[in-house]
C-alpha positions as CSV (number, residue, x, y, z in Angstrom):
1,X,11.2,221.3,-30.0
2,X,9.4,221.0,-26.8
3,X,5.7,221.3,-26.4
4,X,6.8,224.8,-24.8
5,X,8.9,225.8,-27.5
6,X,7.9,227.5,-31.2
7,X,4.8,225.3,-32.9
8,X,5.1,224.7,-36.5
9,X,2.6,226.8,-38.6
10,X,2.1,223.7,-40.9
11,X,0.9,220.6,-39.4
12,X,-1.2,217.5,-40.4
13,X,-4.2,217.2,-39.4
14,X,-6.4,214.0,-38.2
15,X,-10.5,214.8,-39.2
16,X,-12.4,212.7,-36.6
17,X,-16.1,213.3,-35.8
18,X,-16.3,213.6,-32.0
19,X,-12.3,212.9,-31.1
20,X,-11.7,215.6,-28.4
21,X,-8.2,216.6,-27.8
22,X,-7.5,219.2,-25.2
23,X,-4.4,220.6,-24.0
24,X,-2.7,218.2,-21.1
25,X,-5.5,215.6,-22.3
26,X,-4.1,211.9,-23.5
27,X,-5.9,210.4,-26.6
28,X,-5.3,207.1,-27.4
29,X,-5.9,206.2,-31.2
30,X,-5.5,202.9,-33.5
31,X,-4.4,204.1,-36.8
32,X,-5.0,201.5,-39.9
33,X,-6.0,203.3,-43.1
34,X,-2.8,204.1,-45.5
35,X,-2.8,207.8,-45.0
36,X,-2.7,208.2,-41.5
37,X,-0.5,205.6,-41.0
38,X,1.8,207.5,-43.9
39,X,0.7,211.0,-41.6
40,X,1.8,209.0,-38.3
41,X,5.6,207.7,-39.7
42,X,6.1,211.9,-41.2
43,X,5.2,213.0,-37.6
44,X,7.7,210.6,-35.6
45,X,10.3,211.4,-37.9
46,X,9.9,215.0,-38.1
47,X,8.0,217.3,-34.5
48,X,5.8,214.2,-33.5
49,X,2.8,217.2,-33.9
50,X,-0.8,215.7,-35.1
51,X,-3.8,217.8,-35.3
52,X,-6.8,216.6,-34.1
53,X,-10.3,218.2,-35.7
54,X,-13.7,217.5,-36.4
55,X,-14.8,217.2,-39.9
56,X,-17.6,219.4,-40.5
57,X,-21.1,217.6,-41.0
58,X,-21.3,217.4,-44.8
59,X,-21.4,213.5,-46.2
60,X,-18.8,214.1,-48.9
61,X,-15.3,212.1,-48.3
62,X,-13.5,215.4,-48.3
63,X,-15.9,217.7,-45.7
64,X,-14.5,220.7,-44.2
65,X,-13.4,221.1,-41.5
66,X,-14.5,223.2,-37.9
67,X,-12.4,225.9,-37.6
68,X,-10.5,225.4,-34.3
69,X,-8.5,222.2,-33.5
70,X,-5.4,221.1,-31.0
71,X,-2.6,219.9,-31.6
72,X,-0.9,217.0,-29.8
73,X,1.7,215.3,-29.3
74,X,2.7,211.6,-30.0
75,X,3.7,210.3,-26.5
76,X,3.4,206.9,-26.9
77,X,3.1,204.7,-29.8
78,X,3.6,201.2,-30.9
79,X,3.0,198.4,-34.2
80,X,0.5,196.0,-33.5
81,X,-0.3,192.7,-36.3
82,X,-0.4,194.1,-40.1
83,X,1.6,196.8,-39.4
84,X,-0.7,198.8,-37.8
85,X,0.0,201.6,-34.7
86,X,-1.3,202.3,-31.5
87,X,-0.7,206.2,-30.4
88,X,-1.2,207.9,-27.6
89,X,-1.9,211.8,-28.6
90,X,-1.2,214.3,-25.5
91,X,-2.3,217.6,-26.0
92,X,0.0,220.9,-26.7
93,X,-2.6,223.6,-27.8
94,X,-5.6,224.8,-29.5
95,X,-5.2,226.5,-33.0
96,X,-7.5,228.2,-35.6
97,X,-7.0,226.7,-39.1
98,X,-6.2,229.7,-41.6
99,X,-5.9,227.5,-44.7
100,X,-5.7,223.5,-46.4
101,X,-2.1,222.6,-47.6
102,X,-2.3,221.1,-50.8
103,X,0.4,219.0,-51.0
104,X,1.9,215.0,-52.2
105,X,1.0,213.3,-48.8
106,X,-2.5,211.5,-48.9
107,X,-3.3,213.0,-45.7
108,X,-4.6,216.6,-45.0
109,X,-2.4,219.3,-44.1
110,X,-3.3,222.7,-42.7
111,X,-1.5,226.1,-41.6
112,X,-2.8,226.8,-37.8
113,X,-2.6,229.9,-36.1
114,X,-2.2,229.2,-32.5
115,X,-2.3,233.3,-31.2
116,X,-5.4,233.2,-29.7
117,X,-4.5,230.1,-27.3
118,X,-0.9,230.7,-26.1
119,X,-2.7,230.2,-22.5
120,X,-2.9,226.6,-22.9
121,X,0.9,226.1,-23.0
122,X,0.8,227.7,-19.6
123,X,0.8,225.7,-16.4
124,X,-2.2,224.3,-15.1
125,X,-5.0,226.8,-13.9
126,X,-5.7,226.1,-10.8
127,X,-7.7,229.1,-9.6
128,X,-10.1,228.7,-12.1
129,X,-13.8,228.9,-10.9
130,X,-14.6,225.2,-10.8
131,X,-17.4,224.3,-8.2
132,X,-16.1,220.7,-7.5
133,X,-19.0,219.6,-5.3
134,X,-21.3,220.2,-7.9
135,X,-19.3,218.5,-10.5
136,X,-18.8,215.4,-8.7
137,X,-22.8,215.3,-8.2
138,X,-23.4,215.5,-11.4
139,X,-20.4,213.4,-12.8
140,X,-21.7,210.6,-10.7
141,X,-24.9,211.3,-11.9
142,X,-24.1,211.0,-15.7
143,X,-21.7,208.2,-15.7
144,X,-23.7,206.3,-13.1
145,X,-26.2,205.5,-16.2
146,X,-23.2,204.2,-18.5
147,X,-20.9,202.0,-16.4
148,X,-20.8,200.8,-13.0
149,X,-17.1,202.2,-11.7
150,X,-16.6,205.1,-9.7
151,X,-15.3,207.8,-12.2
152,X,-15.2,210.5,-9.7
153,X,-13.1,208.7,-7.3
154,X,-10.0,208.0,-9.5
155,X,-9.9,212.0,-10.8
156,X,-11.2,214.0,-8.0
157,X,-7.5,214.7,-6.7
158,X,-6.3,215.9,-10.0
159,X,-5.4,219.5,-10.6
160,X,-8.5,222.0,-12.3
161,X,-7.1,222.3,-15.8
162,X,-6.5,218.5,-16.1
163,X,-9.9,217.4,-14.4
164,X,-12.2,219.6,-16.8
165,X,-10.2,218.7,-19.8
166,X,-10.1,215.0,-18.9
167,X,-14.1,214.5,-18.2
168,X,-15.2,216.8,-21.5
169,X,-12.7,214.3,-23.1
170,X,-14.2,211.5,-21.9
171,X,-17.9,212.2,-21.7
172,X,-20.0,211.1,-24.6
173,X,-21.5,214.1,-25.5
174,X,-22.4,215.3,-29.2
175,X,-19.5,216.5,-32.2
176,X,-21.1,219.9,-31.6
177,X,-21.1,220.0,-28.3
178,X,-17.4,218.4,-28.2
179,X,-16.6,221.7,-30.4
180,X,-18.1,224.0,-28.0
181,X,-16.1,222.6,-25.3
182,X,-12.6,223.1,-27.5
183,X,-13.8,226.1,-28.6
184,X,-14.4,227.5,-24.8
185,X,-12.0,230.6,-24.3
186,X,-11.1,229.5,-20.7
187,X,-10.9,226.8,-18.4
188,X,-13.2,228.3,-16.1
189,X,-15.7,228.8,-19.5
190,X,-15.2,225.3,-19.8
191,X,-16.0,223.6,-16.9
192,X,-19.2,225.6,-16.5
193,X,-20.7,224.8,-19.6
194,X,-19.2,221.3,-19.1
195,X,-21.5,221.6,-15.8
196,X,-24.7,222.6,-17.9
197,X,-24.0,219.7,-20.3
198,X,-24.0,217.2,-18.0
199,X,-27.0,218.6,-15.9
200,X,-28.9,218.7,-19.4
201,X,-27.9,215.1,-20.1
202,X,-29.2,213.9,-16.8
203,X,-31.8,215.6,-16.7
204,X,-32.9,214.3,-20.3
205,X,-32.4,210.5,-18.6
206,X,-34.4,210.9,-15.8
207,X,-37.4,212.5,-18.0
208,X,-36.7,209.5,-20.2
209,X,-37.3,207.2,-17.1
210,X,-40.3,208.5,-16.0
């Protein structure tokens, strides 16, 4: 199976409030607790396919979950001490969850629909309506109030798909605001409310500075 090829309609599923996985993205993960390691051996010896998807605010150690998720694929992984892993998740494609798997594996398991986001297994978009001068203002902007690197510099070459889906992976914005981000039908959709979401957010520090 290739990540162009026939997804499965049953897949497991990784529930972690604000993880954003977006198609051509690369998440990196350290899985410890018995399930998910028992979810990460089933997926390298079967379509390497892992869900990721926010758990729905609730408190209870079964919440729901949001309705739309991607799935990725395990491109890199490796044991570290205890018998523990380091993954790297790249992303394949958005799906809507239809229903929960009940099943003998201590992880979760859920039947995805992936009809309404056969776009992202399509090459990059690079027409899409990004206004990059206005992006890198404000992505110097934002990130120059968390680190002191030059984020813009290292990503400004990279093609439209991967640069929106890269920053509104890496910013740290909300879980709901991560969800409206996956949930964005386009790219184009996607990197304009990316846009307002990091105007907002520097515009909330500077009134914070004043």
């Amino acid at each position: 199976m290739t990540a162009r090829g026939p997804l499965p309609e049953t897949i497991p599923v990784f529930p972690l409030e604000g993880a954003l996985l977006l198609p051509g993205g690369k998440l990196p993960l350290r899985i410890f607790e018995p399930r998910y390691l028992e979810m990460t051996d089933d997926a390298l010896a079967t379509y390497r396919l892992i869900g990721m998807v926010q758990p729905a605010p609730s408190g209870t150690d079964k919440p729901s979950l949001y309705s739309v998720g991607c799935v990725g694929r395990l491109t890199s992984w490796s044991e570290t001490e205890n018998n523990r892993y380091a993954i790297v998740l790249t992303g394949v494609c958005r799906f809507r969850l239809r229903e929960e798997v009940s099943g003998p594996r201590l992880y979760r398991m859920v039947r995805a629909d992936y009809a309404d986001f056969l776009s992202d297994l399509d090459a990059d978009e690079g027409d899409a309506d990004i206004d990059r001068a206005r992006l890198a203002a404000g992505v110097k902007q934002f990130f120059g109030r968390y680190q002191k690197t030059d984020l813009w510099s290292t990503i400004s070459e990279l093609p439209a798909g991967l640069l929106v889906n890269s920053l509104a992976m890496v910013c740290p914005f909300a879980p709901a605001e991560k969800q409206a981000l996956l949930e964005a039908p386009t790219l184009t959709d996607r990197a304009r409310l990316l846009l307002a979401l990091i105007e907002m957010n520097v515009a909330g520090s500077e009134g914070t500075l004043q």
